[in-house]
PALO-185123 format. One line per field, with one value per residue (C-alpha): residue in one letter; x, y, z; residue number from 1. Coordinates in nm, 2 decimals, padded with zeros to 4 digits, always signed. Example, Ala and Ser with C-alpha at 12.3 -4.5 7.8 and 13.67 -1.06 7.14 Angstrom:
<rs>
residuo = (A  S) $
c1 = (+01.23  +01.37) $
c2 = (-00.45  -00.11) $
c3 = (+00.78  +00.71) $
num = (1  2) $
</rs>
This chain:
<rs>
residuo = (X  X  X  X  X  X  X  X  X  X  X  X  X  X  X  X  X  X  X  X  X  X  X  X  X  X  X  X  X  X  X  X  X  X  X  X  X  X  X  X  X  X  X  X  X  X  X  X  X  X  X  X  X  X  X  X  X  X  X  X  X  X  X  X  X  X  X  X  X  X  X  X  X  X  X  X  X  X  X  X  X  X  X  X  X  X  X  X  X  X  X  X  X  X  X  X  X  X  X  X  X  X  X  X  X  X  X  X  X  X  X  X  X  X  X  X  X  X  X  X  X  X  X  X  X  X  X  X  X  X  X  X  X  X  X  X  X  X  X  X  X  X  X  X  X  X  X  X  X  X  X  X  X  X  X  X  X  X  X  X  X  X  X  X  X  X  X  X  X  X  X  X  X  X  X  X  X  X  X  X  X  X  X  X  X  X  X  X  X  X  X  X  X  X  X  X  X  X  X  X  X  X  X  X  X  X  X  X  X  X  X  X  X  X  X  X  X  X  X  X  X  X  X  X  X  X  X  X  X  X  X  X  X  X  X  X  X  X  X  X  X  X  X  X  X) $
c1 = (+01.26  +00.93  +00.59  +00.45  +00.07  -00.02  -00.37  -00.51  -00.84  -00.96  -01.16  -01.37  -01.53  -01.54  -01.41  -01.61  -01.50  -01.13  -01.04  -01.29  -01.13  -00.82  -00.91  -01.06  -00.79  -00.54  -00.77  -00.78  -00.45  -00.23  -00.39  -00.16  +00.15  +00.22  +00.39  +00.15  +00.08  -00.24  -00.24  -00.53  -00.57  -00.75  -00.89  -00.96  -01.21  -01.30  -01.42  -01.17  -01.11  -00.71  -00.74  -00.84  -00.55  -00.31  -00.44  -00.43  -00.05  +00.00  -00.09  +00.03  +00.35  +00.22  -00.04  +00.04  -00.18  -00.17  -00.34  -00.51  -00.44  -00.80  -01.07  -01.01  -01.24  -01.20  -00.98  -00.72  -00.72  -00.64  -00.41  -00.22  -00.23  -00.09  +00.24  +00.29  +00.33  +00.54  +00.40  +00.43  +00.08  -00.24  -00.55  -00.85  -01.15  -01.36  -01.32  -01.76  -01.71  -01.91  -01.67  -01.56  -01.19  -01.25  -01.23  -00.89  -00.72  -00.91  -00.88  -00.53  -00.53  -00.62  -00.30  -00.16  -00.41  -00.50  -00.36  -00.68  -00.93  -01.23  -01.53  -01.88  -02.16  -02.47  -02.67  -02.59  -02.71  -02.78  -03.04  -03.28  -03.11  -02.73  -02.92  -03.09  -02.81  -02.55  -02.82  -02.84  -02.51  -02.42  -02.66  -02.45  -02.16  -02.23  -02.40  -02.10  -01.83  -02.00  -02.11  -01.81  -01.80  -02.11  -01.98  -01.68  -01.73  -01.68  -01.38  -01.29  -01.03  -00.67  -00.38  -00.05  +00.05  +00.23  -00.11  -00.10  +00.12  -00.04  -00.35  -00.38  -00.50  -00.86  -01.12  -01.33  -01.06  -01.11  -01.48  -01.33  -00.99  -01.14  -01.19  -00.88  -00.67  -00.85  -00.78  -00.41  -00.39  -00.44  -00.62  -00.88  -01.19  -01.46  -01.64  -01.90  -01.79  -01.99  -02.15  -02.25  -02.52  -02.33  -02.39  -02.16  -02.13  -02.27  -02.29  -02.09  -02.29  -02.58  -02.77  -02.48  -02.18  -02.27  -02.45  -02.45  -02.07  -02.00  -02.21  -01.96  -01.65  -01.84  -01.80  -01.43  -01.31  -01.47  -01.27  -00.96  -01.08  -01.12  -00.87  -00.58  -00.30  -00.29  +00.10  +00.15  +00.37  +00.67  +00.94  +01.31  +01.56  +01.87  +02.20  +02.37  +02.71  +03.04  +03.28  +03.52  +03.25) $
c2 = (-03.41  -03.35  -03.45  -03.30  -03.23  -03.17  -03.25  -03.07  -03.25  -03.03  -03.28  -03.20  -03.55  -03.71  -04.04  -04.24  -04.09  -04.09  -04.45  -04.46  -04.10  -04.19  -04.48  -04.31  -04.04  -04.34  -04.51  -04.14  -04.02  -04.36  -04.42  -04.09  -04.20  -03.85  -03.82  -03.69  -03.66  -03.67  -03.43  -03.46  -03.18  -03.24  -02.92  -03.03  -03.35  -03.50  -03.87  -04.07  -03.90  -03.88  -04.25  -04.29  -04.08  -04.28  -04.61  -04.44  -04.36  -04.67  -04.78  -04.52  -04.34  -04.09  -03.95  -03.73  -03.58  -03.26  -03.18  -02.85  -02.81  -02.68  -02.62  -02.35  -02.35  -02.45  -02.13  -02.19  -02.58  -02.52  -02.29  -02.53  -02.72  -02.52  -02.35  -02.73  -02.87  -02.74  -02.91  -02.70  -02.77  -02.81  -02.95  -02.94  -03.11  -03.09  -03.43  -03.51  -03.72  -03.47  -03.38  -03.67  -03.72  -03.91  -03.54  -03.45  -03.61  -03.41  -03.15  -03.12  -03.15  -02.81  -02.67  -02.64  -02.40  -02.17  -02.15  -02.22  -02.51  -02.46  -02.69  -02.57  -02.78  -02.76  -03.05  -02.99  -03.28  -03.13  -03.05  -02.77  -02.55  -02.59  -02.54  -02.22  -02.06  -02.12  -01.96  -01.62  -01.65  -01.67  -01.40  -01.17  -01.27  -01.22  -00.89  -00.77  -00.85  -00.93  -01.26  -01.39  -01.67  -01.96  -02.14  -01.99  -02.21  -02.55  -02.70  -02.87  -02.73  -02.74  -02.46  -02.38  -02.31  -01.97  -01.81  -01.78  -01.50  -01.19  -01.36  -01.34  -01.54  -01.42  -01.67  -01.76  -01.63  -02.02  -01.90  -01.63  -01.79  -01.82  -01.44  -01.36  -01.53  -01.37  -01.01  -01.13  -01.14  -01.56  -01.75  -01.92  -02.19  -02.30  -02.67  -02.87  -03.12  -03.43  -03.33  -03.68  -03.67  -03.73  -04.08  -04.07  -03.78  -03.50  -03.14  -02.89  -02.59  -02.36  -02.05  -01.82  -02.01  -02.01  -01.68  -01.46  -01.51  -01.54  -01.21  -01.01  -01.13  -01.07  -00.63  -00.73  -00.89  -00.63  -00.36  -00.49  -00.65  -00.25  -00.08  -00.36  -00.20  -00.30  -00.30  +00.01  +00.03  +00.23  +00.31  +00.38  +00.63  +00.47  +00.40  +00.74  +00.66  +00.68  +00.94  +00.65  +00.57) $
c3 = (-02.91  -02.79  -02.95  -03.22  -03.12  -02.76  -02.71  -02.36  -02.16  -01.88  -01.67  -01.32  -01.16  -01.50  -01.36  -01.60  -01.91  -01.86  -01.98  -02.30  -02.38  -02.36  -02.61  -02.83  -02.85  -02.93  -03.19  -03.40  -03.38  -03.37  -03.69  -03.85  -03.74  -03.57  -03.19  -02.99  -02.58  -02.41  -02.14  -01.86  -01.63  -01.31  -01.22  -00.88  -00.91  -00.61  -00.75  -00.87  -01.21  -01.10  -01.07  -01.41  -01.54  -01.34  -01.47  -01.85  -01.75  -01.65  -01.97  -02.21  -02.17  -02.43  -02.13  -01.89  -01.62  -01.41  -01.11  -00.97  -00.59  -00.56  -00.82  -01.05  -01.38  -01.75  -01.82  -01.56  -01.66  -02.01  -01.97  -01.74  -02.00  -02.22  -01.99  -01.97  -02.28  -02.59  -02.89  -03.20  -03.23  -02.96  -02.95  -02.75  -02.65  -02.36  -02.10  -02.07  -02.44  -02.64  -02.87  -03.08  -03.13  -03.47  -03.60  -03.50  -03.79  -04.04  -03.86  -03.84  -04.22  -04.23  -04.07  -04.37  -04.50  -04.14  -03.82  -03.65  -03.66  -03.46  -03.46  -03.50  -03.37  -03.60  -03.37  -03.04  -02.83  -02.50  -02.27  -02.31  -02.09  -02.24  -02.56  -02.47  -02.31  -02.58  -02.84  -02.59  -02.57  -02.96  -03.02  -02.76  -02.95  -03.29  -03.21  -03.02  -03.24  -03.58  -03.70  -03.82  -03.58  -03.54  -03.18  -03.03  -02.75  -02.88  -02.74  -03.01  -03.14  -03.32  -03.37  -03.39  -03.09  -03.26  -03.28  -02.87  -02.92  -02.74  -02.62  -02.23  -01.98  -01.80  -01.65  -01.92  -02.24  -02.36  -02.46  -02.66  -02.81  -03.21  -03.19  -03.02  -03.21  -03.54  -03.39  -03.43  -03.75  -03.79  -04.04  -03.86  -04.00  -03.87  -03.94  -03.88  -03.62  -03.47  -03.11  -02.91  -02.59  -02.28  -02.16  -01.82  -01.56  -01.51  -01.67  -01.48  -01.67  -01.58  -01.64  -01.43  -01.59  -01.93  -01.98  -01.72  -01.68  -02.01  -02.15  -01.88  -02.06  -02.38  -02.29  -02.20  -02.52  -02.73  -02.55  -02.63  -03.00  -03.04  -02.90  -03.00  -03.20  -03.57  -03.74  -03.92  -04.26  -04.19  -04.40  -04.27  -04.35  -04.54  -04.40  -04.37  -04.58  -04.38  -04.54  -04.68  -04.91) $
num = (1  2  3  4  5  6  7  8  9  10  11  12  13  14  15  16  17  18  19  20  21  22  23  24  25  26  27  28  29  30  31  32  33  34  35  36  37  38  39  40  41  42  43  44  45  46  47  48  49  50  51  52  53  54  55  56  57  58  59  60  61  62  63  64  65  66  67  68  69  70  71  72  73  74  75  76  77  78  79  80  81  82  83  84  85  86  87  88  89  90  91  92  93  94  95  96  97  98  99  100  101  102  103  104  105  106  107  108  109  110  111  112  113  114  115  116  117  118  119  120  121  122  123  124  125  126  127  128  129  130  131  132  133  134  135  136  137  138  139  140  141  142  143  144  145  146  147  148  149  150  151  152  153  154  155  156  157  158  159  160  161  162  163  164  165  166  167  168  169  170  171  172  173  174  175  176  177  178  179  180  181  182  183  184  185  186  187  188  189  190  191  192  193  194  195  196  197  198  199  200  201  202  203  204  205  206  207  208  209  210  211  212  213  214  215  216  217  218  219  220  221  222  223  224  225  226  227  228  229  230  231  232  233  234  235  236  237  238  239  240  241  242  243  244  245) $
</rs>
C-alpha cells in the first residue's frame, strides 16, 4: 500500500533550499503519524539542486525525486508530479521556502469538511515587484471570474486528489487550480497561511511570467469556467414489465 498524502515540490536551481525543506517537511508531518512521500521534481535545474534530492533520498526513503530532461515550467513540474504519485491526497508548496510547511497539518484537518485547502497569503514577503504584479494580477482575476477567490496563486495547497477529475493540463493551469476545481462542483476554503522572505536562491518570476502570461490564461479559463456543462436532473422511464409479470 501506498502513502497516504503525496506532497509535490517543483524546484528550478534551488540547491540551497532542498535539505532545510526536506526537514522541515519531516518535522510537520512526522509529527501526525500519517504515511506520506516527499516528491521533488527537478524541472531542469542546472546547479546542484538534484544533488540535494539525492542526498535527502539518501537519507529518507519516504523522498523521491524526478527529473525534467529539459526545463519545462511550474505547470508541467507539478503535473509530473502528480501522473507520478497516487496518494489519495496531495499537497503542494512551492521549493524557494516561502510557504511554510508547519501549516500542512492543520491544513489537512480540513479535509474532512472540503475537498480543497488553499492558502491565502495576507503578508506577502516579497519584493516590490512580485508584490505589484500579484495585486494586477488578483484584480484581473477577481474581475474576470468574480471575487470569490483572494490568491489563487499560492502554492500552498492540500486536496483530494478526486477533485482532479476533469481539470486539464495547460501551461500555467496550477495558477488557476482553486477555481477549477470550484467549477467542478468541490468544496473548496481558503486560509490565511504564514508567507516567509526568501533567504537562499533566487526568484524565478517577473513582470512577463507573472502578469503578462498569466492575464492571457486569465481569458482562457473563463471560457471554459462559462461554457463547462453543469449535471442536469433527469428522470428515467420505468422498467417496461415483461409479459410473465
Amino acid at each position: 500500500m501506498g502513502p497516504e498524502i503525496s506532497v509535490i515540490v517543483p524546484v528550478f536551481n534551488e540547491a540551497e533550499n532542498i535539505l532545510p525543506l526536506w526537514g522541515e517537511v519531516s518535522a510537520a508531518l512526522g509529527a501526525t503519524g500519517r504515511s506520506y512521500e516527499l516528491v521533488f521534481v527537478d524541472d531542469g535545474s542546472t546547479d546542484a539542486t538534484w544533488e540535494r534530492i539525492q542526498q535527502a533520498r539518501q537519507q529518507d526513503a519516504r523522498v523521491r525525486g524526478l527529473k525534467h530532461a529539459h526545463n519545462a515550467g511550474q505547470s508541467a513540474a507539478v503535473w509530473t508530479g502528480l501522473q507520478a504519485t497516487t496518494g489519495p491526497i496531495v499537497a503542494t508548496l512551492d521549493g524557494d521556502r516561502q510557504d511554510d510547511p508547519a501549516e500542512l497539518p492543520r491544513m489537512l484537518g480540513l479535509l474532512g469538511e472540503v475537498d480543497f485547502v488553499s492558502g491565502m497569503r495576507l503578508r506577502r514577503q516579497d519584493n516590490w515587484l512580485r508584490r505589484v504584479s500579484t495585486r494586477v494580477a488578483r484584480g484581473a482575476v477577481q474581475t474576470v471570474l468574480g471575487p470569490r477567490f483572494r490568491d489563487t496563486g499560492c502554492a500552498l495547497r492540500v486536496f483530494k486528489r478526486e477533485v482532479l477529475a476533469g481539470v486539464f493540463a495547460f501551461n500555467g493551469w496550477h495558477r488557476f487550480l482553486p477555481i477549477l476545481v470550484a467549477g467542478g462542483g468541490f468544496r473548496v476554503r481558503e486560509i490565511p497561511v504564514h508567507h516567509r522572505p526568501r533567504v537562499a536562491g533566487i526568484s524565478k518570476y517577473g513582470v512577463w511570467n507573472r502578469v503578462w502570461r498569466g492575464l492571457y490564461d486569465l481569458f482562457g479559463v473563463a471560457w471554459v469556467q462559462k461554457r463547462r456543462l453543469k449535471p442536469v436532473a433527469y428522470s428515467e422511464l420505468p422498467p417496461r414489465a415483461t409479459p410473465d409479470e
